[in-house]
ROGU-484795 format. One record per residue (C-alpha): residue in one letter; x, y, z. Coordinates in steps of 0.02 Angstrom, whole numbers, padded with zeros to 5 digits, always signed. Example, Ala and Ser with C-alpha at 12.3 -4.5 7.8 and 13.67 -1.06 7.14 Angstrom:
A+00615-00225+00390 S+00684-00053+00357 
! end
This chain:
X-00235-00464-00388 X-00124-00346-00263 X-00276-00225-00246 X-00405-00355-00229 X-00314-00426-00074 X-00305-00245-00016 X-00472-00236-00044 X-00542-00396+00061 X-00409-00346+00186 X-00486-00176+00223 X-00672-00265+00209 X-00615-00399+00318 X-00545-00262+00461 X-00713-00143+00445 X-00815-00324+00485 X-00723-00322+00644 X-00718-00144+00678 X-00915-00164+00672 X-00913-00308+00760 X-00804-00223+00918 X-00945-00077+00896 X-00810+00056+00834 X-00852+00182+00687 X-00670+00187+00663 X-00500+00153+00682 X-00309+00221+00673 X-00170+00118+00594 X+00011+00186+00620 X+00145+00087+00553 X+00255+00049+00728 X+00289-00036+00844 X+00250-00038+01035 X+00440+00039+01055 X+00397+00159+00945 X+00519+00124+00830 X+00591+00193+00651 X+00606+00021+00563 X+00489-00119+00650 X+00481-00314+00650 X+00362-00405+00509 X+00248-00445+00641 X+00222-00254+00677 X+00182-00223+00475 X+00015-00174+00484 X-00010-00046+00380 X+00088-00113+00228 X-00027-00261+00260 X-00183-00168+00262 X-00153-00026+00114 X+00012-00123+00015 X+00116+00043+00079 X+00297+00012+00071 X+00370+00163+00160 X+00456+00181+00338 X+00338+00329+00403 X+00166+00324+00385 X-00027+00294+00432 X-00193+00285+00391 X-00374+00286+00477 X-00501+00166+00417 X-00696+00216+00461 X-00806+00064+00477 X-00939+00150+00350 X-00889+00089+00177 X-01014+00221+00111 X-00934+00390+00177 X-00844+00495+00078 X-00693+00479+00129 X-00717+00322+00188 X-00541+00309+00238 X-00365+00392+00223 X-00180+00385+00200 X-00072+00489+00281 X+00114+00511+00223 X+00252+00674+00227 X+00317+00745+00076 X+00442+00594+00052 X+00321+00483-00006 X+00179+00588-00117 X+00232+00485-00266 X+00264+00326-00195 X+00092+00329-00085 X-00012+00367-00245 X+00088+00203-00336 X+00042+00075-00213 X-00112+00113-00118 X-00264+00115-00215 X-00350+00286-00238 X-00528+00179-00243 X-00530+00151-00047 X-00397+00277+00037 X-00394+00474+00022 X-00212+00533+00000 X-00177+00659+00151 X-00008+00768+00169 X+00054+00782+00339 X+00097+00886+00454 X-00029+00999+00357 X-00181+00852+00395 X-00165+00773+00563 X-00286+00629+00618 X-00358+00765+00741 X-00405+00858+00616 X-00459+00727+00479 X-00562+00651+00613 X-00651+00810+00670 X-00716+00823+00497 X-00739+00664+00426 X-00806+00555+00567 X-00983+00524+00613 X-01045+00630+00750 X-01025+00544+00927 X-00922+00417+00838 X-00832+00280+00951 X-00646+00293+00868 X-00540+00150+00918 X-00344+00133+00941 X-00208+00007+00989 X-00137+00087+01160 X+00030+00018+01129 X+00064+00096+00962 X+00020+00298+01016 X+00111+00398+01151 X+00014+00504+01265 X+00046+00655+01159 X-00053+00598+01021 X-00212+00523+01123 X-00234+00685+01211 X-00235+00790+01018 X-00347+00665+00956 X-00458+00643+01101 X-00512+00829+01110 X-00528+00849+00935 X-00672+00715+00931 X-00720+00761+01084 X-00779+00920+01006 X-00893+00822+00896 X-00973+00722+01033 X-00855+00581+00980 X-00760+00447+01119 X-00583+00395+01093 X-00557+00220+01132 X-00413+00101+01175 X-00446-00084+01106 X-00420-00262+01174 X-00307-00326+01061 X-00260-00255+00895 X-00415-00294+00768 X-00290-00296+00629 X-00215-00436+00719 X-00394-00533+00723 X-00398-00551+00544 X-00225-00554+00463 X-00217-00743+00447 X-00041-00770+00422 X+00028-00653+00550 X+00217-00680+00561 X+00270-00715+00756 X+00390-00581+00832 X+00576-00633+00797 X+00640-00767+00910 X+00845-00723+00884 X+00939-00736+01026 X+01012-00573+01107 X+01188-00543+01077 X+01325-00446+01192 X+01402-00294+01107 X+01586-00313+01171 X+01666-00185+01293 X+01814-00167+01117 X+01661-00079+01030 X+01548+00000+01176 X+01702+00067+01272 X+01597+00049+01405 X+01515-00068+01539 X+01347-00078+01554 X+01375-00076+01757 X+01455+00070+01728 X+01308+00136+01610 X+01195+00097+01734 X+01270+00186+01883 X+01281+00349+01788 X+01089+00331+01751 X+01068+00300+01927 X+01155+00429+01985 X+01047+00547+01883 X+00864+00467+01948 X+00945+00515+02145 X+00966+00678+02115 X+00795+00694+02040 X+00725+00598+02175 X+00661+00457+02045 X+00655+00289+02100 X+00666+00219+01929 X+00620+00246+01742 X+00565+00145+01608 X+00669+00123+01455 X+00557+00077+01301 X+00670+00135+01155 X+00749-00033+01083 X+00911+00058+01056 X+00925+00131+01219 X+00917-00040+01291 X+01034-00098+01181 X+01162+00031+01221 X+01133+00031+01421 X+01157-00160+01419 X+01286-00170+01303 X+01160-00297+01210 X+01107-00302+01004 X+01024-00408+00918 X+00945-00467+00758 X+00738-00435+00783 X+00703-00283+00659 X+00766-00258+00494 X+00912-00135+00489 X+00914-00100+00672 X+01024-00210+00781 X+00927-00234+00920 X+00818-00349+01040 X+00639-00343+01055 X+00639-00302+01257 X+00597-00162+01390 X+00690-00111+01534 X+00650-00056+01696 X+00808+00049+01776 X+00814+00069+01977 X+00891+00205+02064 X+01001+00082+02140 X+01094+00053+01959 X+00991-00127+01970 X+00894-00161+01808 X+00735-00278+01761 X+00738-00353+01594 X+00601-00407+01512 X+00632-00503+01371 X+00557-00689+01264 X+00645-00832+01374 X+00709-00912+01191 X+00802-00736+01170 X+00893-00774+01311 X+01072-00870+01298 X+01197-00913+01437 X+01320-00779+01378 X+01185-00656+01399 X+01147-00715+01566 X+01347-00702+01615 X+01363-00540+01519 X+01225-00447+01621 X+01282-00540+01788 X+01151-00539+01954 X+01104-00332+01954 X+01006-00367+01794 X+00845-00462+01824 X+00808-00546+01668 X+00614-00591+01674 X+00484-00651+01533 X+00446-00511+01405 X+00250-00562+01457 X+00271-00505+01627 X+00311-00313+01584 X+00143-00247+01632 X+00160-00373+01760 X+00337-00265+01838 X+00266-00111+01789 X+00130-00153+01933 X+00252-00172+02049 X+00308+00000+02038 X+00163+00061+02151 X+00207+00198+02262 X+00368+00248+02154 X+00395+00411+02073 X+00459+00334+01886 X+00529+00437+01741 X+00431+00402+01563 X+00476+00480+01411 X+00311+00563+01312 X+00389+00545+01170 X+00452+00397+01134 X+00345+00276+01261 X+00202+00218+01233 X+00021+00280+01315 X-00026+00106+01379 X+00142+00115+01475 X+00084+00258+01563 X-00091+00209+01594 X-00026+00041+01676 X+00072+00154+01791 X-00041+00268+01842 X-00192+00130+01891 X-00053+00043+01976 X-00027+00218+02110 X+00142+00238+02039 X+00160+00434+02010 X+00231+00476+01823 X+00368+00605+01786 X+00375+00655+01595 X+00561+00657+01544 X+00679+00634+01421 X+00751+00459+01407 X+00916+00462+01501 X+00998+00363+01388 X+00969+00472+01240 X+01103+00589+01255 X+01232+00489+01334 X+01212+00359+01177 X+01217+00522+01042 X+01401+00567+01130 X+01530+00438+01067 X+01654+00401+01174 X+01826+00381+01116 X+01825+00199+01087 X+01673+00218+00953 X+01750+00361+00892 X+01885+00244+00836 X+01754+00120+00780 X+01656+00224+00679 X+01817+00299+00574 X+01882+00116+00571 X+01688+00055+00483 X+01695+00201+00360 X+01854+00152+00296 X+01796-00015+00259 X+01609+00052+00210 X+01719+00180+00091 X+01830+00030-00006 X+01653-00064-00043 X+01568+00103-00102 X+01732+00132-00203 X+01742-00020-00275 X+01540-00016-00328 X+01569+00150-00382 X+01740+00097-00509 X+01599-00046-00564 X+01450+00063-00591 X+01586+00197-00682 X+01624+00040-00805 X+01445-00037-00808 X+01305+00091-00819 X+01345+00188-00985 X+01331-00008-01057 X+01128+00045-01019 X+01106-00131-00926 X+01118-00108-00758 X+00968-00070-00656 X+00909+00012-00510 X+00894-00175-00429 X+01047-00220-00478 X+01146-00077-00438 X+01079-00097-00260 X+01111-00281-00260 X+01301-00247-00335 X+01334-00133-00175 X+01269-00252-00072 X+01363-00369-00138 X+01535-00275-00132 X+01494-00233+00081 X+01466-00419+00103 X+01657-00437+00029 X+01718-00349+00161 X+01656-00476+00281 X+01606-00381+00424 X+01444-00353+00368 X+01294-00356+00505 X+01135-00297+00391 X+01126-00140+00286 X+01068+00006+00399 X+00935+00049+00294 X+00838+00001+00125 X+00962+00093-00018 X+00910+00209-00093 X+00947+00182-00274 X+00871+00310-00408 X+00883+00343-00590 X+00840+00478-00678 X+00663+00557-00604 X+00666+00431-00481 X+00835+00521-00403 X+00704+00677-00388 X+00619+00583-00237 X+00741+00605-00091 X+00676+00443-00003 X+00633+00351-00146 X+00599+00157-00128 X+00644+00035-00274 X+00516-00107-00297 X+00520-00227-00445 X+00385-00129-00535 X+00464+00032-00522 X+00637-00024-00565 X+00709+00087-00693 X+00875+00057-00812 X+00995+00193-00787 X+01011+00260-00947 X+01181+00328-01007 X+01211+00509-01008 X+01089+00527-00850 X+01098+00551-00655 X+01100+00416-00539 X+01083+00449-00352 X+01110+00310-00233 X+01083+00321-00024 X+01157+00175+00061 X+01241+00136+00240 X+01292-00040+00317 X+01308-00098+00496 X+01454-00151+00579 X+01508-00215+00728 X+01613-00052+00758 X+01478+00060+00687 X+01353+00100+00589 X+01370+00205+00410 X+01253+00321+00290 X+01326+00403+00125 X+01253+00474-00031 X+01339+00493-00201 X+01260+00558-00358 X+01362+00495-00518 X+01353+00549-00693 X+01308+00397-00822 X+01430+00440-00970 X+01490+00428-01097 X+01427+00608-01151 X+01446+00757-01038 X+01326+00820-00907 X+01217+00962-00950 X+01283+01156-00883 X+01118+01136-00772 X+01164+00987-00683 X+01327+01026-00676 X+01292+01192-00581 X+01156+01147-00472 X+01266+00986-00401 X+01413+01120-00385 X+01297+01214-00263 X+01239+01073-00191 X+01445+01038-00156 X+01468+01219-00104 X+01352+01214+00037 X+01413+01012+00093 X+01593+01107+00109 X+01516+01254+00217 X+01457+01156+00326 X+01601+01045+00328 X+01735+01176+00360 X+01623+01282+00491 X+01678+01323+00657 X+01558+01381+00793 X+01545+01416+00998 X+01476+01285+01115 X+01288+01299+01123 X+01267+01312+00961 X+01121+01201+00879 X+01100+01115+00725 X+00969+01258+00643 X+01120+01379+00672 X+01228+01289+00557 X+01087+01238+00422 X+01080+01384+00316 X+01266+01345+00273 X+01222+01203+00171 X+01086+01303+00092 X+01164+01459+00076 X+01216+01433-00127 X+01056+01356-00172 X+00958+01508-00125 X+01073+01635-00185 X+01002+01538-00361 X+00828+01538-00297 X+00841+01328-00245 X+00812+01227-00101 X+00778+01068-00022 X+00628+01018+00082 X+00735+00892+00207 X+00835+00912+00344 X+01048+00935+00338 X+01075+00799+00460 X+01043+00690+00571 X+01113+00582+00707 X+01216+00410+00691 X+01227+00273+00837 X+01331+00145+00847 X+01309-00008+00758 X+01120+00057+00811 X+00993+00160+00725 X+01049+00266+00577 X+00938+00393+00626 X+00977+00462+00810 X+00932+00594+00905 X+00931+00695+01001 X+01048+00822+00908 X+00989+00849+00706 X+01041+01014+00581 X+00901+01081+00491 X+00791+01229+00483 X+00711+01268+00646 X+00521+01251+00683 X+00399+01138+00604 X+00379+01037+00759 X+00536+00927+00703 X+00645+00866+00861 X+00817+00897+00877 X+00847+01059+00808 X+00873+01153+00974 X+00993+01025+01035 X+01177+01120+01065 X+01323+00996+00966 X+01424+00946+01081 X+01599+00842+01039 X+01562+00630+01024 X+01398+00668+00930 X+01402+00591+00739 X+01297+00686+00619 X+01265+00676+00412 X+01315+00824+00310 X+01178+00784+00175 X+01103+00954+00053 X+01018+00903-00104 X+00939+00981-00219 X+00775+00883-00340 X+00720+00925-00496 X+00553+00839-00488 X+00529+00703-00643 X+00714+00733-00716 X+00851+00718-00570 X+00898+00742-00398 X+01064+00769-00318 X+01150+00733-00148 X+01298+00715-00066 X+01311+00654+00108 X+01446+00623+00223 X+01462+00572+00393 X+01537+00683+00539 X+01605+00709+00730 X+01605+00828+00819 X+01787+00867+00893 X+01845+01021+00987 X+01939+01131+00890 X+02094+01260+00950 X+02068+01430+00865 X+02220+01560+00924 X+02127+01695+01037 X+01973+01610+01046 X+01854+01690+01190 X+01781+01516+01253 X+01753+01331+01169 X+01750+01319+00981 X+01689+01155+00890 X+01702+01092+00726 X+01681+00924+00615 X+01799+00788+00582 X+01738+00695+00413 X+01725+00508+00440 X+01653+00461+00268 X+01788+00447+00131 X+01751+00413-00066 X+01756+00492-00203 X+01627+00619-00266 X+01586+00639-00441 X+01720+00754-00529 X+01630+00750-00689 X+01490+00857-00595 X+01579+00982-00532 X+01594+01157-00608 X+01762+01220-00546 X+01727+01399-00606 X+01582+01440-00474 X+01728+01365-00326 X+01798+01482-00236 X+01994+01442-00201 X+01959+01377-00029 X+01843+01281-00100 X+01938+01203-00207 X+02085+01167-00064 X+01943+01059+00035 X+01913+00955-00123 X+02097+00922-00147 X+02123+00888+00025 X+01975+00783+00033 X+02011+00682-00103 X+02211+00654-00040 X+02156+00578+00122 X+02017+00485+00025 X+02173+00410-00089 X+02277+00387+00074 X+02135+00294+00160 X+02042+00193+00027 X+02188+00170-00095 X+02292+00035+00044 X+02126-00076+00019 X+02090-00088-00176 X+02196-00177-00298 X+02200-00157-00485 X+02096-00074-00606 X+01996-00001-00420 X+02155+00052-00366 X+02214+00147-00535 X+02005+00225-00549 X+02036+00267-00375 X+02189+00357-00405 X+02094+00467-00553 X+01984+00512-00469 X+02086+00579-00307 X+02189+00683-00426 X+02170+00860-00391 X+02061+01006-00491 
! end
């Protein structure tokens, strides 16, 4: 039944792509912010193809006949998952960044073919790669009236209607008047009369606003225009809009209907306005450019003021983890009792955790889907459990489970991998989650000179794995807002290269970053351990300039049972101890009983 409905779905959108006269059309799964995680309304692709992940695409030629007739293009996170729920029958299964559309379109498209796509889902970036690789084969890239998904899925759900919240000055440590100024400041001496903010959570952060509109994300579906002048335009739906918003943002925010955007974008004719490439839209930019306004490519200003934490969510972030790390310990004392019993489930593992965060009742959403793997399925580093792949973790086997919460004070991400007794882990598990531990403690304990970027540091974390002839295909780390997105830029440790953002950016003290290697055994196990960090300045005696280093913020226990003290060097050993103390000294004060005694256990030293 599930692939039938895929099937009259896709026949149902190539009846309208032939009735708009298009031989194709590209389907990315966002949303006109561009966004990681996007509102139901913005679902298209999981609509179209039954694709459950958070990154992906596909293109859909209008030709049932053609071979390919259409495609599916996902990274290396989802190769299983993509081939499990989208059907091989109508959709070619394309790796990316090795396929782009470019490239897939160049050779499987009709000559002079009329290719259409929704201007508010593509930056400018990607229309000008895709428009010269058709180009090439007399082909036209074209931007449609109205999304032709849209025409035919029936039961469309609306955009959220949730009213916008303010995000008190106790977490943001910061006005938004004052938020604003310093972004003005910065237009002036670029001789910018204004910029366009399209990122949701860079309008939550400069406005000091969240909300409740995509899953995961706490933010409000909205765009901002910010004037030189530290004035502001708001465009946002009119039911979003509460009195407390209205007296939070006071008269130098213009709060106007989210319909008249293009409307205020007009209006900037004549103006010299900032756009970022890579995170705004290309319909953004066309509106400004037909309207005489002249377009400056640049980063969003808010990015890396938002990525450096000032002290006030600092303090918010360590005071989240605490309570995030007494409702991981607590799942973690349950799961220790429950899962050699071989009844608890992937599901319910991921419901029990869930469960145990909503105890501590500050609980906003979960700040992403967990991640909660058995066996094999702890192989796939982003894996997704459904009710049809939901395995039993079966005793004397790996578990690996990815989770985070948001709070009001800030938003978490941690990974433990657990041993399911009662028997003993294998010497090969054992020694590849020891390396896997080595290189989390490298990078933990590292100190290095301002300027330094994330692919500096990223060979720490890998350094043990390769001496063994092991690796991991993701990235070390990435950013962490506040009680906003759990992925952040624009700072991120991992290998340099690849196209991947981020990598280049120096650290620099207030930014939050996961400490995450792995290592995946593919159809028997996988292994992480992730914590969350800051950077801090750190005082080394004689030091010729600034030095940085990493506070840990995440604290629970990781799996002793795992660990093979032999291949630990002394030092080593010291952080684990250490680690484990403060982990006792922080967690301990909020468990009570049989938590409290597991808890102590496990904080004893090697």
């Amino acid at each position: 039944m599930l692939m039938n409905t895929h099937e009259s779905r896709l026949d149902a959108l190539r009846q309208e792509l032939k009735r708009r006269g298009l031989d194709g059309f590209v389907v990315p799964i966002c949303d006109e912010h561009m966004s990681e995680y996007v509102g139901a309304y913005a679902q298209r692709l999981p609509w179209l193809t039954g694709f459950a992940g958070s990154a992906g695409s596909a293109i859909v030629l209008t030709d049932p006949a053609r071979t390919p007739a259409a495609a599916m293009f996902t990274d290396g996170r989802y190769t299983i998952q993509v081939r499990e729920q989208v059907d091989a029958r109508f959709y070619a299964y394309e790796s990316v960044p090795q396929t782009s559309h470019a490239q897939w379109l160049a050779e499987h498209m009709p000559e002079g073919a009329v290719i259409g796509y929704d201007a508010w889902l593509h930056t400018a970036h990607w229309t000008r790669s895709v428009d010269a690789a058709i180009a090439a084969k007399g082909g036209k890239l074209v931007a449609v009236e109205g999304n032709p998904i849209d025409a035919v899925w029936e039961d469309q759900p609306l955009p959220s209607p949730a009213p916008a919240l303010v995000h008190a000055e106790e977490f943001s440590g910061q006005s938004s008047e004052a938020k604003r100024a310093a972004l003005a400041e910065g237009l002036v001496k670029r001789g910018l009369d204004a910029t366009v903010v399209t990122a949701l959570d860079s309008i939550a952060w400069l406005l000091n606003i969240r909300g409740s509109d995509v899953e995961h994300t706490p933010v409000a579906l909205s765009y901002v225009i910010a004037h030189a002048d530290g004035t502001a335009d708001l465009f946002i739906a009119e039911e979003k809009v509460t009195p407390q918003l209205q007296q939070h943002l006071g008269n130098s925010v213009s709060i106007l209907p989210r319909e008249g955007f293009v409307a205020g974008l007009e209006c900037l004719a004549g103006k010299r306005v900032a756009l970022d490439p890579d995170n705004a839209v290309v319909a953004i930019a066309h509106t400004l450019n037909h309207a005489g306004a002249t377009v400056i490519e640049a980063r969003d200003p808010v990015v890396l003021p938002k990525a450096i934490k000032n002290p006030v969510e600092q303090q918010g972030h360590r005071d989240a983890q605490e309570r995030d790390g007494a409702a991981v310990s607590r799942f973690l004392h349950w799961l220790a009792l429950e899962g050699p019993k071989g009844e608890v489930t992937e599901l319910s593992a991921a419901a029990r955790l869930l469960g145990f965060r909503q105890e501590s009742g500050d609980l906003r959403d979960t700040s992403f889907n967990t991640i909660s793997g058995a066996g094999p399925h702890a192989a796939l580093p982003h894996y997704a459990v459904t009710e049809e792949s939901n395995l039993t973790l079966e005793p004397n086997s790996v578990f690996l489970c990815d989770s985070g919460g948001q709070y009001p004070a800030g938003t978490t991400d941690i990974t433990r991998t657990v041993w399911i007794g009662p028997g003993e882990p294998s010497a090969e598990v054992k020694e590849r989650f020891t390396r896997v531990l080595k290189g989390h403690i490298a990078l933990d304990r590292v100190l290095f000179p301002k300027g330094t970027a994330g692919s500096q540091l990223d060979i720490l974390a890998r350094h043990a794995l390769w001496q063994a002839g092991l690796d991991y295909a993701h990235g070390t780390g990435h950013g962490v807002g506040s009680f906003l997105g759990v992925h952040e830029g624009p700072q991120r440790i991992a290998k340099s290269g690849g196209g991947q953002p981020g990598t280049e950016q120096a650290l620099l003290p207030g930014m939050i970053l996961s400490n995450e290697p792995g290592y995946y055994k593919a159809g028997e196990y996988g292994i992480r351990i992730e914590n969350l960090v800051l950077v801090v300045p750190r005082a080394i005696p004689g030091a010729e300039g600034e030095f940085y280093g990493f506070e840990t913020l995440t604290f629970a226990p990781i799996e002793k049972r795992l660990v093979d003290t032999a291949l630990l060097t002394e030092e080593e050993k010291a952080w684990w101890n250490a680690y484990h103390a403060r982990v006792n000294e922080l967690i301990g004060p909020r468990l009570d009983g049989a938590a409290k005694t597991w808890l102590e256990e496990q904080c004893a030293p090697l």
